[in-house]
C-alpha positions as CSV (number, residue, x, y, z in Angstrom):
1,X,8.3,-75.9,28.7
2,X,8.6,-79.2,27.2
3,X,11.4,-79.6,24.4
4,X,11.6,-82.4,22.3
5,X,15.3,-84.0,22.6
6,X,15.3,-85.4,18.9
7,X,14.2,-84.2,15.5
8,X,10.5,-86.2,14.7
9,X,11.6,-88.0,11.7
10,X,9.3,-88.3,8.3
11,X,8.4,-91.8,9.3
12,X,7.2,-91.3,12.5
13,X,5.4,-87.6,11.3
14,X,3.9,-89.6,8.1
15,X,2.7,-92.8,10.7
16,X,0.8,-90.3,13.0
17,X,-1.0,-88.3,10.2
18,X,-2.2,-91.7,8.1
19,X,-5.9,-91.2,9.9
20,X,-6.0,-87.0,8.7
21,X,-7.4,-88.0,4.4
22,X,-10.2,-87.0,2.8
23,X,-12.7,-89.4,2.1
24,X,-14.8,-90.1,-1.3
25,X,-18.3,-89.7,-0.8
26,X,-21.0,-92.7,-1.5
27,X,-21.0,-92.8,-5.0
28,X,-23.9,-95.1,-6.3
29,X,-24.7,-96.2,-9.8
30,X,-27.8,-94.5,-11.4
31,X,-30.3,-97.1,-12.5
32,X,-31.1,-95.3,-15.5
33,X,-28.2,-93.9,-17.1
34,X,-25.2,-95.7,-14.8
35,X,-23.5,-92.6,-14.0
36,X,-21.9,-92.6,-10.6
37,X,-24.2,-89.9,-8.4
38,X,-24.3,-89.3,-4.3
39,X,-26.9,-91.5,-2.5
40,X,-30.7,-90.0,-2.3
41,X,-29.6,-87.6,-4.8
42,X,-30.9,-86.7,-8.2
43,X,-28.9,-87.9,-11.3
44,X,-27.7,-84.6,-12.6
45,X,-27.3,-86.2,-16.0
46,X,-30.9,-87.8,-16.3
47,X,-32.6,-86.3,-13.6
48,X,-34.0,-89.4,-12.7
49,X,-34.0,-90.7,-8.9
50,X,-35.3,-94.3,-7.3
51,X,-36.1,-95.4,-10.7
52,X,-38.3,-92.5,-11.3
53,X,-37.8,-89.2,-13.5
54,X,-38.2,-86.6,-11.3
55,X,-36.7,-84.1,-13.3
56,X,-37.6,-83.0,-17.0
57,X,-34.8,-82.3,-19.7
């Protein structure tokens, strides 16, 4: 069984893990309001979506 002969340090650990991060999702400004909302999504805060309103408040 393979044994590793030295301790891995923090550098080397931290430089292999740099590619495991979450990521923010596409956040796009509402036309209406300008509140930042997920792409082909409704603006929770409006409820407008592609200029229209879609939802009633």
């Amino acid at each position: 069984m393979a044994v590793p002969k030295r301790k891995t340090s923090k550098k080397v650990k931290r430089q292999r893990r740099t590619h495991k991060k979450l990521s923010l999702p596409g956040l796009v400004e509402c036309k209406n309001c300008g509140d930042h909302v997920k792409q082909h999504h409704v603006c929770k805060s409006c409820g407008h979506y592609n200029g229209k309103e879609v939802v009633e408040q």
